[in-house]
C-alpha positions as CSV (number, residue, x, y, z in Angstrom):
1,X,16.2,3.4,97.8
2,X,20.2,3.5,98.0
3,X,20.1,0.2,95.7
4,X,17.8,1.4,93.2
5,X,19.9,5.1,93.3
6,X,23.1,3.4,92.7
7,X,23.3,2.2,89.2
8,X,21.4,5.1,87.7
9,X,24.3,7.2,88.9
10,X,26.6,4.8,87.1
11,X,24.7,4.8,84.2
12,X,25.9,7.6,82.4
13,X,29.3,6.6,82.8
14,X,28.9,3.1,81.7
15,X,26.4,3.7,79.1
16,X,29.9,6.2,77.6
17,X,32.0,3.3,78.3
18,X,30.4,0.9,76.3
19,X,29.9,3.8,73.4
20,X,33.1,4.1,73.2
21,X,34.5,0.5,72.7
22,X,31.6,-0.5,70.3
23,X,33.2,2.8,68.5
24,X,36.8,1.6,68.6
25,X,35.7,-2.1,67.7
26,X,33.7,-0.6,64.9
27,X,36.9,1.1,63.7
28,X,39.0,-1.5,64.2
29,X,36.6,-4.1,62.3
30,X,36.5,-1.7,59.4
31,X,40.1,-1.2,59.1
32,X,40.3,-4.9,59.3
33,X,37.4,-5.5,56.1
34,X,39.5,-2.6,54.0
35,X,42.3,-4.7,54.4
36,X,41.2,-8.4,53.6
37,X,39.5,-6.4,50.6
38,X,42.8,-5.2,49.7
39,X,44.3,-8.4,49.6
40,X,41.5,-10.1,47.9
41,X,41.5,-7.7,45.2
42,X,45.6,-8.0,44.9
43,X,46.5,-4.2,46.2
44,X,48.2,-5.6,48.7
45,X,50.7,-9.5,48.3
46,X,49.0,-11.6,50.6
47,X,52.0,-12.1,53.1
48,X,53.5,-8.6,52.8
49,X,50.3,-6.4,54.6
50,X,52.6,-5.5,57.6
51,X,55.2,-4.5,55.8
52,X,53.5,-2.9,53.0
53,X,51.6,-0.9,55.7
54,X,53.8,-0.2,58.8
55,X,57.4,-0.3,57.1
56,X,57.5,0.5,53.0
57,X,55.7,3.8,53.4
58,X,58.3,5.5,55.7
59,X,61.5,3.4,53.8
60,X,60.1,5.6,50.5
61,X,60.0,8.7,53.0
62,X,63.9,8.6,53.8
63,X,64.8,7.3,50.1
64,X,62.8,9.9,48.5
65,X,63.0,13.2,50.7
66,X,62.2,15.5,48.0
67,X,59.0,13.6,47.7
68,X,57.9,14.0,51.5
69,X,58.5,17.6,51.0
70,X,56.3,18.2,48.3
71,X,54.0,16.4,49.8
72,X,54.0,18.0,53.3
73,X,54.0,21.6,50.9
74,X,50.8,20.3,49.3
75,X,49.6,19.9,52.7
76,X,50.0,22.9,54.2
77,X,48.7,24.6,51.5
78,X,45.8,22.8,51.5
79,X,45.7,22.9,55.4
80,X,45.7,26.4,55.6
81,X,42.8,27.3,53.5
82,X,40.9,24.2,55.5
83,X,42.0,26.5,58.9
84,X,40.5,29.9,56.2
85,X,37.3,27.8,56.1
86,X,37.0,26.3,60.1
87,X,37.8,29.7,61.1
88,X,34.2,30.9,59.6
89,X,32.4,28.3,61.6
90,X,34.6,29.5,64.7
91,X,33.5,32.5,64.9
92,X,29.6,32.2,64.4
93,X,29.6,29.4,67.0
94,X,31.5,31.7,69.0
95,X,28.6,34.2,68.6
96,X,25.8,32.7,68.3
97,X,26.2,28.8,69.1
98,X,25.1,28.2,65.9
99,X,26.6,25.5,63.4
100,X,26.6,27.6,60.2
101,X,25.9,24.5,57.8
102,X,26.0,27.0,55.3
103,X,29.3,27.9,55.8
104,X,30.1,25.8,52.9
105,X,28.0,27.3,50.2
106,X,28.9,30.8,51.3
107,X,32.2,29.7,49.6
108,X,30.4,29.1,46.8
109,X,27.9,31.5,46.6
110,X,30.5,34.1,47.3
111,X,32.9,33.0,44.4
112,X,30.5,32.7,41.9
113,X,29.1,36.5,42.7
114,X,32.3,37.6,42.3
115,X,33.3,35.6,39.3
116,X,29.7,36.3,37.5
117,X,30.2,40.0,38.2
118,X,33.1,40.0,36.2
119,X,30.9,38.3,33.2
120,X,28.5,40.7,33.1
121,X,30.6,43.2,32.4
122,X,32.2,44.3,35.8
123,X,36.1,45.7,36.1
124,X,37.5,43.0,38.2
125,X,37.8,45.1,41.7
126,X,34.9,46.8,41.2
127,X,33.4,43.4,41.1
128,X,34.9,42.2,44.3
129,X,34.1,45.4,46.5
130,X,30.7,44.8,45.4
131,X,30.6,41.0,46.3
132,X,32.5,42.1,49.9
133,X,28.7,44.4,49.8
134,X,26.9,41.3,49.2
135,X,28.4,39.4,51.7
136,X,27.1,42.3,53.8
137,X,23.7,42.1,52.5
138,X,23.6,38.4,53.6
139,X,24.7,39.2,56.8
140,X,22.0,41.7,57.4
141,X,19.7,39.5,56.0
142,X,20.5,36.3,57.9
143,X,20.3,38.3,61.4
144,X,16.9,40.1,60.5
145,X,15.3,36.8,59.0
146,X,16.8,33.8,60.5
147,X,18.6,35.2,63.7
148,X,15.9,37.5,65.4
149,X,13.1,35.5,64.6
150,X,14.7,32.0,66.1
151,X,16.6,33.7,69.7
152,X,16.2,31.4,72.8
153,X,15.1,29.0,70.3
154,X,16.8,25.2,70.4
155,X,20.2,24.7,69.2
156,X,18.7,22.3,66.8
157,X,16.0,24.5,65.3
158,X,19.2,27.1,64.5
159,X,20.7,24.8,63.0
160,X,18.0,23.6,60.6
161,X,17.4,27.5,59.6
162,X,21.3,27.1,58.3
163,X,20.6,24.1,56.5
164,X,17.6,25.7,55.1
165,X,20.0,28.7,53.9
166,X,22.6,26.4,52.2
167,X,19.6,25.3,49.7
168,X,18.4,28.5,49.6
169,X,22.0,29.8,48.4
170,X,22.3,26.5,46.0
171,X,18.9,27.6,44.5
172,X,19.5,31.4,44.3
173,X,22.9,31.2,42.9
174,X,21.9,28.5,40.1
175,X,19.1,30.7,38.6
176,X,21.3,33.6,39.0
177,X,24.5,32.4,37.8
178,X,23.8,29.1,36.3
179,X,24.8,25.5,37.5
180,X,27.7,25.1,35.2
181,X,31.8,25.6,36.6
182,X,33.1,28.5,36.2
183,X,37.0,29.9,36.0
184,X,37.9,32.1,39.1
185,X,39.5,35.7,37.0
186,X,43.0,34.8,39.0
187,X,45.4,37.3,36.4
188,X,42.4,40.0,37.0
189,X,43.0,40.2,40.5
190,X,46.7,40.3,40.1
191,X,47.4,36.8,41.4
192,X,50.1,34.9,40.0
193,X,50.3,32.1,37.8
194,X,53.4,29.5,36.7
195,X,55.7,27.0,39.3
196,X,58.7,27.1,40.5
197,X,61.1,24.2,40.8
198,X,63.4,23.9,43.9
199,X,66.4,21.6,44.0
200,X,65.9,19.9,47.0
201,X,67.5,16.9,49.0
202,X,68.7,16.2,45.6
203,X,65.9,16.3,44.0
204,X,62.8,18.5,42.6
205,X,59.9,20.3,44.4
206,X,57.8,22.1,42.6
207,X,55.8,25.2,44.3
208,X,52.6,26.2,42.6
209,X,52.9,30.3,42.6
210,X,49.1,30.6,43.6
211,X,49.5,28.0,46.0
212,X,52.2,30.2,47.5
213,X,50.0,33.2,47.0
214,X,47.0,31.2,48.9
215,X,49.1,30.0,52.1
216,X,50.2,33.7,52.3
217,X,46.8,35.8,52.1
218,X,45.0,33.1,54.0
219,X,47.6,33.3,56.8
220,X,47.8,37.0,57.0
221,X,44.2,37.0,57.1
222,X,43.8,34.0,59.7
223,X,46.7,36.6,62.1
224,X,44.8,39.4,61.3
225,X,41.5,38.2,62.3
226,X,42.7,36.5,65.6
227,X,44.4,39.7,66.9
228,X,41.2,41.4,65.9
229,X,39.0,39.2,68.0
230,X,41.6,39.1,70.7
231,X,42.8,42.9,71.2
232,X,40.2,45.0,69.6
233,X,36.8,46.0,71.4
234,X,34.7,44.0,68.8
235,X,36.9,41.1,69.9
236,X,36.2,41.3,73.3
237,X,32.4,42.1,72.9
238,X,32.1,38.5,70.6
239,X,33.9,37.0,73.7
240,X,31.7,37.9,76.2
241,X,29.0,37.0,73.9
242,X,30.3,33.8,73.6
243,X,30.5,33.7,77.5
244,X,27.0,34.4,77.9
245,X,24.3,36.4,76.1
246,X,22.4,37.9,79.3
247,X,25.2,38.9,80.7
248,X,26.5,40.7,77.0
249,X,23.2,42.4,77.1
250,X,23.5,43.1,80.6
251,X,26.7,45.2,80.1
252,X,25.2,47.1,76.6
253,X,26.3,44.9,73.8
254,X,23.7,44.4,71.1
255,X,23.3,40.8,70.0
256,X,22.0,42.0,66.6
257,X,25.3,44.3,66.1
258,X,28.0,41.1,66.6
259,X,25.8,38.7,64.7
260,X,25.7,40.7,61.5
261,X,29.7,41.7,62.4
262,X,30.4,38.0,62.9
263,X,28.2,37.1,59.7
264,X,29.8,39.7,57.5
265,X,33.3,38.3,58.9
266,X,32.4,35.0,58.1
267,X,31.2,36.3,54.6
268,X,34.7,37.9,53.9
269,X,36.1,34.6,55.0
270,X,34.5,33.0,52.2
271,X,34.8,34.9,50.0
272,X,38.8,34.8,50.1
273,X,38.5,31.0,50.5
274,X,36.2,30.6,47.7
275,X,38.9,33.0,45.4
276,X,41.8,30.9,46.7
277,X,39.8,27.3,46.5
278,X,38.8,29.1,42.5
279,X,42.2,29.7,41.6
280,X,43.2,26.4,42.6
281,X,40.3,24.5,40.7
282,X,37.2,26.3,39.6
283,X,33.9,27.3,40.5
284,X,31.6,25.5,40.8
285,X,29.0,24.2,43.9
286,X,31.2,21.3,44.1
287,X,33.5,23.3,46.2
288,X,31.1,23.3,49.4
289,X,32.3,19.5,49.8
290,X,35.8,20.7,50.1
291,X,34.1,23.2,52.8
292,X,32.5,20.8,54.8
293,X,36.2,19.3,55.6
294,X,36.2,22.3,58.0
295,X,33.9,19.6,60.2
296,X,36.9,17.8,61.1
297,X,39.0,20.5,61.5
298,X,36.7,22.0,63.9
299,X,36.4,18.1,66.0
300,X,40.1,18.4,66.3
301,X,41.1,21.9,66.9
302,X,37.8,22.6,68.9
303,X,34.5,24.4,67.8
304,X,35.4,27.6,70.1
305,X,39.4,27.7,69.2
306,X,40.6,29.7,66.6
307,X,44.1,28.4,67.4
308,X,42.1,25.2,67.2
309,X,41.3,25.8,64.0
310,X,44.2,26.5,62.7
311,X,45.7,23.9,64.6
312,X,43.4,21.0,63.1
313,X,43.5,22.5,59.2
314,X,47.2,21.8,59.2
315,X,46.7,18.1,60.8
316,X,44.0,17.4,58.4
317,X,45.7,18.9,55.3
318,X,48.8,17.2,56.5
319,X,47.4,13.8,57.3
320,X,45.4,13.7,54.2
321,X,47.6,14.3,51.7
322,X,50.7,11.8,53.8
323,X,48.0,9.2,53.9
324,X,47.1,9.1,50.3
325,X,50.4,9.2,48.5
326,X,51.7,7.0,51.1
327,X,48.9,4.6,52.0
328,X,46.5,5.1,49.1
329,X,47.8,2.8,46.8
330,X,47.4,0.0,49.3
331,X,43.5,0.7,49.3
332,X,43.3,1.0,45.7
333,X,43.6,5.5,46.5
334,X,41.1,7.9,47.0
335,X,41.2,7.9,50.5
336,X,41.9,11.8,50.5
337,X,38.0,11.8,50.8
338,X,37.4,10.2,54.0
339,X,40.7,9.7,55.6
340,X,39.9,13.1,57.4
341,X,36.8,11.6,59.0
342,X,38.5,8.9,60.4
343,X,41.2,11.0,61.8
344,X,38.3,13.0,63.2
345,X,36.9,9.8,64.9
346,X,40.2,8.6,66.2
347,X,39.8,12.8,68.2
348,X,36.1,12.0,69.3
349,X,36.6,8.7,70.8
350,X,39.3,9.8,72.9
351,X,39.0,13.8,73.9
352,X,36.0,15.1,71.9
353,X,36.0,18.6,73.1
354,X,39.3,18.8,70.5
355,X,42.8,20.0,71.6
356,X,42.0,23.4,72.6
357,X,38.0,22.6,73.4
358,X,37.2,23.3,76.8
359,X,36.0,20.0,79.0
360,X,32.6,20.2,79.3
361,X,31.9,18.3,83.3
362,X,28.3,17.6,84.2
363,X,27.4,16.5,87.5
364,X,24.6,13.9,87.9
């Protein structure tokens, strides 16, 4: 019996083991066919490949220091509305345990309430108090609907329900508001417009005045909500949810209240990022692409962690944007994409419960 016990208890371990270095060799091999294609197709001098890769980028770095900073600007601005965006998932996993999938279109679908109010005829803040109300109205109808009806249910069968909400949302908001992009009313709600240009390093950075506008609503707002969920009586409630829900309902906290709180928090979340995301852009459903880089985020910083979150939106947004002015042109660019994805690989194959994830231990 002892010999036949043995390697099933080494099984698990191994079994990870071996997942793992396929994983790395996968990543490795990859790196190593984007390469060869690179040199093949003449991106890269056949010759040059290590020091076009590991030296050129960071000798244009310290030649060109006003460049880096713009870059690392573009970054953080575009990390800190990717942290706006994780921070919604956050706090319904933190709830619920749920993987809001449709996270991404409630940027979306928010927006384009907002911005078709305003078409039909709506002053401007009028038109946003009543989208805040349907964000609300979602919330309420996501808990009654989907939430209720699905408790103690599998994780996966919640997270199908989202996936059914993000078509539902796609289809409601295309007969409602039509499939074509719209422009986000950015003077109507009194945000500014024009660049600035900063002599810097001897040189020129230039400071989009929405993008400054956007980094400094989205981090009040990220502050705002964490000392909310950390000192305020709601806060501690969604943390003892989080913790466990029979013991939450054990001490009087009603699951249905912190859902739809959480749901409508999530709502204004989007709705914010979707204004922000509008200004920048427009629009349109294409946005919930840009949404889904929260799934990254979240790998890194932790799907629990709203310092995670934060955390991980300003090493994606970072990484991204460093990767594809330096490093682009050597694959031909675009690699703003996917480069996120792979950072987020590098995080699972190594500690996948994220930086501020707790390390889940199971005993065989």
């Amino acid at each position: 019996m002892a010999e036949t016990a043995a390697p099933a208890l080494r099984r698990p371990g191994l079994d990870s083991k071996r997942t793992r270095h396929l994983a790395i060799g996968g990543s490795i091999l990859a790196l190593i066919i984007a390469l060869v294609v690179a040199v093949q197709t003449g991106a890269i001098a056949s010759g040059n490949i290590i020091y076009n890769v590991f030296v050129d980028p960071f000798v244009l770095m310290v030649d060109a220091p006003d460049l880096l900073v713009q870059t690392l600007w573009e970054g953080l601005v575009s990390g800190v509305l990717y942290a706006l965006i994780a921070l919604g998932f956050v706090l319904i996993f933190k709830a619920s345990g749920v993987f809001n999938f449709a996270q991404g279109i409630m940027v979306v679908f928010a927006a384009l309430t907002l911005v078709g109010l305003h078409e039909m005829g709506v002053p401007s803040l009028i038109a946003l108090l009543l989208a805040v109300g349907v964000m609300f109205i979602l919330a309420l109808a996501v808990e009654r609907v989907v939430l209720r009806p699905l408790v103690n249910q599998p994780d996966i069968i919640l997270f199908m329900a989202t996936f059914g909400l993000t078509y539902f949302l796609i289809g409601l908001g295309e007969i409602i508001f039509g499939g074509n992009p719209k422009q986000m009313i950015t003077s109507e709600l009194f945000l500014p417009s024009g660049a600035s240009e900063v002599e810097i390093f001897g040189g020129s950075v230039r400071f989009q005045h929405i993008d400054i506008a956007a980094t400094v609503i989205a981090s009040v707002m990220i502050a705002g909500l964490a000392v909310f969920f950390s000192k305020t009586r709601i806060g501690r409630a969604l943390r003892a949810v989080a913790d466990s829900h029979k013991a939450a309902l054990s001490v009087g906290i009603s699951l249905n209240q912190i859902w739809v709180i959480v749901w409508f928090t999530a709502g204004i979340v989007a709705l914010v990022t979707g204004i922000m995301w509008g200004a920048r852009s427009d629009v349109s459903f294409a946005l919930q692409i840009i949404a889904l880089k929260a799934l990254p985020v979240l790998i890194l910083g932790g799907f629990t962690s709203i310092p995670g979150a934060i955390v991980g939106g300003l090493i994606i947004g970072i990484g991204e944007k460093i990767g594809e002015f330096y490093w682009g042109p050597l694959l031909g660019g675009g690699i703003e994409t996917w480069l996120a994805y792979m950072i987020a690989l590098l995080f699972l194959l190594f500690r996948p419960q994220g930086l501020f994830g707790e390390k889940i231990i199971e005993r065989v």
